[in-house]
C-alpha positions in Angstrom: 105.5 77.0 76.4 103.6 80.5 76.9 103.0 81.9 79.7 99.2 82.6 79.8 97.9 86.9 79.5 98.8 88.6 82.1 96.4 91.4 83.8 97.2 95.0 83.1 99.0 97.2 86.5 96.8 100.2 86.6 96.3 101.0 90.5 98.2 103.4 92.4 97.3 103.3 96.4 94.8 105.3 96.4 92.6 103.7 93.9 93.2 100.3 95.9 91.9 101.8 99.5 88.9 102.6 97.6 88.5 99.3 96.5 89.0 98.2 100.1 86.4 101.2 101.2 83.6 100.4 98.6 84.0 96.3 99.3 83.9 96.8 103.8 81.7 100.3 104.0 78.6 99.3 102.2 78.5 95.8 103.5 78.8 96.4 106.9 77.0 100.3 107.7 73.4 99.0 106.1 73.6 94.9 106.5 75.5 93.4 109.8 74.3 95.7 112.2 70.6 94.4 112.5 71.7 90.7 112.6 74.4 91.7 115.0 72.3 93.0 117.5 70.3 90.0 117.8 72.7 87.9 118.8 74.6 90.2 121.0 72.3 93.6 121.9 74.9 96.6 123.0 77.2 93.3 123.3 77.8 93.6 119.7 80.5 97.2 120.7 82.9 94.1 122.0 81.9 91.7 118.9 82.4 94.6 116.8 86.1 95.1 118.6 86.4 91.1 118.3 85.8 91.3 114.3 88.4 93.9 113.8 91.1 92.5 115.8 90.4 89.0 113.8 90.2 91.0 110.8 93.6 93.0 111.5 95.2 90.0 112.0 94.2 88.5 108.9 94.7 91.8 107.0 98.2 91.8 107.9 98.4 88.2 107.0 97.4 88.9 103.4 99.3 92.0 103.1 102.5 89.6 103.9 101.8 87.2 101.8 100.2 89.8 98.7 103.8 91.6 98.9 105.5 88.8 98.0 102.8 86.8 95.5 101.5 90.0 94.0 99.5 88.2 91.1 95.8 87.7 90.9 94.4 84.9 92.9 94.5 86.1 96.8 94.6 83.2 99.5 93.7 80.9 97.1 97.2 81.7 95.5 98.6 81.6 98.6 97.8 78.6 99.9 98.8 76.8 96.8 102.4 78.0 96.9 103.2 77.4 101.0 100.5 75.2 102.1 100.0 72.8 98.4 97.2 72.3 96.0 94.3 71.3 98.0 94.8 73.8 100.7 94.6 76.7 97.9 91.7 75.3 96.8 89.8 74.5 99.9 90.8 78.8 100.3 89.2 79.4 96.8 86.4 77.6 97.3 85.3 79.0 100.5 86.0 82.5 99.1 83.8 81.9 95.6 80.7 80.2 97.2 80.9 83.0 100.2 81.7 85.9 98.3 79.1 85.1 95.8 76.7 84.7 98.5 78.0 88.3 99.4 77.3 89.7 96.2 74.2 88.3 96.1 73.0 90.1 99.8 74.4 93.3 98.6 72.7 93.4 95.9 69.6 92.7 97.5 70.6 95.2 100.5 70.7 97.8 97.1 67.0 97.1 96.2 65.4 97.0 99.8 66.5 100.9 99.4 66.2 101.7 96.1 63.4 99.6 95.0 59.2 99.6 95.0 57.8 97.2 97.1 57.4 94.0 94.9 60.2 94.7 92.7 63.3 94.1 94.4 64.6 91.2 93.3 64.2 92.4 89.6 65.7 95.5 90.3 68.8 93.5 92.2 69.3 91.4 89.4 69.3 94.6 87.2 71.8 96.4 89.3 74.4 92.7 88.9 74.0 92.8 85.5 75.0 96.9 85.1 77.9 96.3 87.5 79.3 93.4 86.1 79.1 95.1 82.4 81.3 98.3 84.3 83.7 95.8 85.1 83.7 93.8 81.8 85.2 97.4 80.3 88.2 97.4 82.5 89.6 97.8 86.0 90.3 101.6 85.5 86.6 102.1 85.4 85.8 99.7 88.2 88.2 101.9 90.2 86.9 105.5 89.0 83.2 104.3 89.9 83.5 103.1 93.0 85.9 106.6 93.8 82.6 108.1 93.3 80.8 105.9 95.0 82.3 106.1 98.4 82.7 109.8 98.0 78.4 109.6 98.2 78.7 106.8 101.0 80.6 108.8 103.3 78.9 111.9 102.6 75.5 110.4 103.1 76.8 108.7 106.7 78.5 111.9 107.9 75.1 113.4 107.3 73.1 110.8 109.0 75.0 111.1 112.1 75.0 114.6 112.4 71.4 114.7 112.2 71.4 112.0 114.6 73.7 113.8 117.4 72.5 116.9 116.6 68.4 116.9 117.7 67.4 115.6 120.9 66.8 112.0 120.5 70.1 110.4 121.3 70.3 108.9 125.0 73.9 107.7 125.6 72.2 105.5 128.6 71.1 103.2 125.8 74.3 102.6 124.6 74.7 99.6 127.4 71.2 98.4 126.8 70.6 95.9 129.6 74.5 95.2 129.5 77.6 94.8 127.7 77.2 90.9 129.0 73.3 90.2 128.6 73.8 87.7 125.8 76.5 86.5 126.8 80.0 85.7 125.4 78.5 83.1 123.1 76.0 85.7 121.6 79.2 88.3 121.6 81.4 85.9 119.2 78.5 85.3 116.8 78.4 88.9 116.3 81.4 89.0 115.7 81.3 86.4 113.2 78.6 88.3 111.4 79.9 91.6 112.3 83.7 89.9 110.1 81.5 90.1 107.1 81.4 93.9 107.1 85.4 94.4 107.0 86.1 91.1 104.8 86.4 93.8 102.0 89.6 93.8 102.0 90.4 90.9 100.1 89.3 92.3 97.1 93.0 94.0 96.9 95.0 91.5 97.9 93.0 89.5 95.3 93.6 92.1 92.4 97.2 92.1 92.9 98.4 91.8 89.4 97.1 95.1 88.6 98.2 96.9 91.6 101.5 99.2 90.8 104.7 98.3 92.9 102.3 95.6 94.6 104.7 94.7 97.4 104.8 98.5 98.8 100.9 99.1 97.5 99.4 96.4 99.0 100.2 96.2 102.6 99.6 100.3 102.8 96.4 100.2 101.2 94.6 97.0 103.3 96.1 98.5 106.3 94.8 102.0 105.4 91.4 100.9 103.9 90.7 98.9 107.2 91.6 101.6 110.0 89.0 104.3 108.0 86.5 101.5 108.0 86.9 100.9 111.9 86.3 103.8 112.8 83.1 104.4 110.3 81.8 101.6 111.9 82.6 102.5 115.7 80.9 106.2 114.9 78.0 104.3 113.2 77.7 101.5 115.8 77.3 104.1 118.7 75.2 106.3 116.8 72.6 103.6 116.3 72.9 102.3 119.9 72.4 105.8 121.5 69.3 106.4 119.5 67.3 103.0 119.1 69.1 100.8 122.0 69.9 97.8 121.3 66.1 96.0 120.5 65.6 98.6 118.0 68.5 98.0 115.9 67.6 94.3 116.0 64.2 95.2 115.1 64.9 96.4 111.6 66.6 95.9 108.7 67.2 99.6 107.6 68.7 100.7 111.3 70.4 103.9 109.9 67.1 105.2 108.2 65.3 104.7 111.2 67.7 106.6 113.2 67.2 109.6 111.1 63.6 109.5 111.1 63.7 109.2 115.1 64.9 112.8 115.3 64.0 116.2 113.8 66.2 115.2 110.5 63.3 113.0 109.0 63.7 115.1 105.8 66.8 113.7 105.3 65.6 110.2 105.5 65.5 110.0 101.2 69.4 111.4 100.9 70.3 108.6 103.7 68.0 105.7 101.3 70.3 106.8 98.3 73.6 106.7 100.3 73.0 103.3 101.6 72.2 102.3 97.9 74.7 103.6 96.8 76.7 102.5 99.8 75.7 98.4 98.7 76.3 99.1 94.9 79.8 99.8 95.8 80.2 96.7 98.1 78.6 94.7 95.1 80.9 96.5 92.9 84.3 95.2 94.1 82.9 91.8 95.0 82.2 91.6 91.3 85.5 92.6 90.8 87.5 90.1 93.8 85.5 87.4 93.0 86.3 87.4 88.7 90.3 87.6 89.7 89.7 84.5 92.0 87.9 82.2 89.9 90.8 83.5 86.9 93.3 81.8 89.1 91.6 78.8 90.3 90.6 78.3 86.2 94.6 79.0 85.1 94.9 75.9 87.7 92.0 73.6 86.5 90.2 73.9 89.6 87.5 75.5 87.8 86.8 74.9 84.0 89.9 76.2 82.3 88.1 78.2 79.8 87.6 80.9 82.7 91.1 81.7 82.4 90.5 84.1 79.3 91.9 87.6 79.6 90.0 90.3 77.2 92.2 91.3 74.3 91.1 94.9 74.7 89.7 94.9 78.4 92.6 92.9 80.3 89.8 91.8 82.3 88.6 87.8 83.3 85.7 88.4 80.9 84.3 84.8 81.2 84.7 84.5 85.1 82.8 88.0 85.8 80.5 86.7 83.3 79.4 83.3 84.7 79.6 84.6 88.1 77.2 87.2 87.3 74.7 84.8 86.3 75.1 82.7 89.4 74.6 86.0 91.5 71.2 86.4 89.8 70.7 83.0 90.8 71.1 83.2 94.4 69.3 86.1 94.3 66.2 84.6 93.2 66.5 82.1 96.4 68.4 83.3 99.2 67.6 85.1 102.5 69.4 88.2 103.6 70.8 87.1 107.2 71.7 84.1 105.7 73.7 84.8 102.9 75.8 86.9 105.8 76.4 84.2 107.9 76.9 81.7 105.0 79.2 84.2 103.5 81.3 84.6 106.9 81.4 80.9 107.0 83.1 80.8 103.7 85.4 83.7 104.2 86.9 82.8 107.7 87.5 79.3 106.6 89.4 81.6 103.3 91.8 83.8 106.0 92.2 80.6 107.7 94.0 79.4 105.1 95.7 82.7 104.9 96.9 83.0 108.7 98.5 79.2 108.5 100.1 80.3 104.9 101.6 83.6 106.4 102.7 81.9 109.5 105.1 79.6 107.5 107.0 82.3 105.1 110.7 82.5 105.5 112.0 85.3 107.8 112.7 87.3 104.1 109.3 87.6 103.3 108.1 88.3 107.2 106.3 91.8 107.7 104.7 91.1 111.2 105.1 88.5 114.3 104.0 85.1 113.9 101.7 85.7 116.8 99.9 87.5 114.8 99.4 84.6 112.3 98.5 82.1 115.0 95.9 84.1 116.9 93.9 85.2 113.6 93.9 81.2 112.5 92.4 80.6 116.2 89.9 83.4 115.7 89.0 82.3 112.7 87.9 78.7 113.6 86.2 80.2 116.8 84.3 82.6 114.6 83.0 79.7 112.7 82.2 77.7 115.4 79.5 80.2 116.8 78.3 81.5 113.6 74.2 80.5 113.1 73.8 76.6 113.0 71.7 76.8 110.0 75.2 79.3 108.0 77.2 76.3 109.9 75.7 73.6 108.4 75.0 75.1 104.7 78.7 76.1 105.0 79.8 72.3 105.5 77.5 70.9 103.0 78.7 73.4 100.1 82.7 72.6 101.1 81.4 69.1 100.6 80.8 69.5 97.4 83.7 71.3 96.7 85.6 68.8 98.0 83.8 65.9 96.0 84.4 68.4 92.5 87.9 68.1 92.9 88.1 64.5 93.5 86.3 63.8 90.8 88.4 65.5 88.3 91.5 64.5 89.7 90.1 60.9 88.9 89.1 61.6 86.0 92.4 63.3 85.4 94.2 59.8 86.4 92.0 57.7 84.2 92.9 60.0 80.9 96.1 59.4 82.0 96.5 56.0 82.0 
């Protein structure tokens, strides 16, 4: 028998942290701050801490087990091999329906910038259907595009907070707010929950693994490296926003970094820091394009998802027919969804995903062991603590949609045992 096409090894380290950069910067600088400070006020500085020491935990987790499974697929992969079929696909699910409602929020996060009032969800759908063509033409220009765009990101945020720091506006006093502890600790972890879905970005590497170069030396450095540069963009950011609005003004508005600028004498600015957090979300959308075609290639080479996904371009070496579909059902959501809750849904997804990861990690043999198994066990609790205090409404969409997942895969496995007999 044959084995089925593989995907093309075109990406060196440094194209991969940019995938990671692109996927984590855009989402979380211009979309999880506002809903962050809601829950938490100034409290979100410790759910901001909370989200990165759940996400290092389960970075370090996929790095493990993308060094030794270094083919396209991600968790979902993983938990196949370790954990058995149904925990791979409960992983796979979680990260399709969550990551799509990512895509979907990013592109939407794109056209509350770059859009006329009344057109963004045409102009969102417009910007899916561009992306998803770049990547349809190869990962070699999926990776040279998004260089470029996180080149413009970080130019546009270094910008924004030197104009920020640099008039008279900023107050550290406001930092604190009314306290650290105002919201409490159950208001802290849901920040952090929402605040995971800015650095969730780098699953988009682990996931391209079979076109990463020497994957088990490339991958581990590049998730490790991509999420310490995105830490501390966020910290800077975080603080920025804090000392110049406090925290009821970053709740207050969905464009936080914009309104920063135009607090101080740097309002002229305020158009160069539109286009970098446009072009800071088209990058985000970008990889998620990208992670989430690989994905849905391995659950189809699997039958978890109709098997005619599984096709590799001739010319491309792309999943043409999983970026494809995908794109459509992006447009879909788009036409429907709400902003805040495609985050939360979209955390809900993804931490049940690196749930899946940290219990997969934590049972590799010694051979294949990178970091403690502490590690492993603290990012699964995390990760179901997370959940827990996520929005009731992203909670209970979350459930419903895994129950449908889980009712898809019954059915064809019946239907699979009736053909059979």
């Amino acid at each position: 028998m044959s084995s089925p096409p593989a995907l093309a090894r075109r990406l060196g380290t440094f194209d991969a942290v940019l995938i990671g950069l692109g996927s984590m910067i855009g989402a979380g600088v211009f979309a999880a701050f506002t809903p962050a400070a809601q829950a938490a006020g100034s409290g979100l500085l410790i759910g901001l801490l909370v989200a990165l020491v759940v996400a290092f935990c389960n970075a370090t987790s996929s790095a493990q087990l993308a060094a030794a499974y270094p083919s396209s697929g991600g968790t979902y992969l993983y938990g196949r091999v370790r954990l058995g079929p149904w925990s791979g696909y409960v992983a796979g699910w979680g990260f399709v329906i969550g990551k799509t409602a990512s895509a979907a929020a990013m592109a939407m996060t794109f056209a509350a910038y770059a859009a006329p009032a009344g057109w963004e969800r045409p102009v969102a759908i417009a910007a899916v259907v561009i992306l998803a063509a770049v990547n349809y033409h190869g990962v070699s220009r999926t990776a040279g595009l998004t260089r470029i765009l996180v080149v413009a990101v970080i130019l546009a945020l270094g910008l924004a907070v030197a104009l920020c720091w640099g008039g008279s506006v900023p107050d550290a006093g406001m930092i604190a707010g009314g306290g650290l502890l105002a919201h409490g600790w159950y208001g802290i972890l849901q920040s952090a929950g929402l605040l995971f879905f800015a650095f969730a970005g780098y699953a988009r590497i682990a996931t391209m693994g079979e076109e990463v170069r020497n994957p088990r030396y490339t991958i581990p450095r590049a998730i490790v490296i991509a999420l310490a540069i995105t830490a501390v963009v966020y910290a800077v950011i975080a603080i920025t926003l804090l000392a110049v609005l406090g925290p009821d003004g970053v709740a207050a508005t969905p464009t936080p970094l914009t309104d920063a600028v135009d607090q101080g004498s740097g309002a002229w600015a305020t158009p160069m820091v539109r286009i970098g957090a446009a072009v800071a979300a088209l990058g985000a959308l970008l990889a998620l394009i990208a992670g989430l075609g690989r994905t849905a290639l391995a659950m189809a080479r699997e039958h978890d998802l109709p098997h005619w996904l599984s096709a590799i371009h001739p010319r491309y070496k792309v999943p043409h027919r999983a970026e494809t579909v995908l794109a459509v059902l992006i447009c879909v959501v788009i036409l429907v969804a709400d902003l805040r809750g495609a985050i939360g849904f979209s955390s809900f997804g993804v931490l049940v995903y690196y749930l899946v990861a940290n219990v997969a990690a934590f049972t590799q043999p010694s051979a294949d062991r990178r970091y403690p198994k502490a590690l492993q066990v603290l990012g699964a609790l995390a990760c179901v603590v997370l959940v827990a205090t996520l929005p009731p409404l992203s909670v209970g969409v979350g459930l419903a949609m895994f129950a449908v997942g889980i009712c898809l895969r019954l059915g064809r496995l019946h239907g699979a045992r009736l053909r059979e007999s």
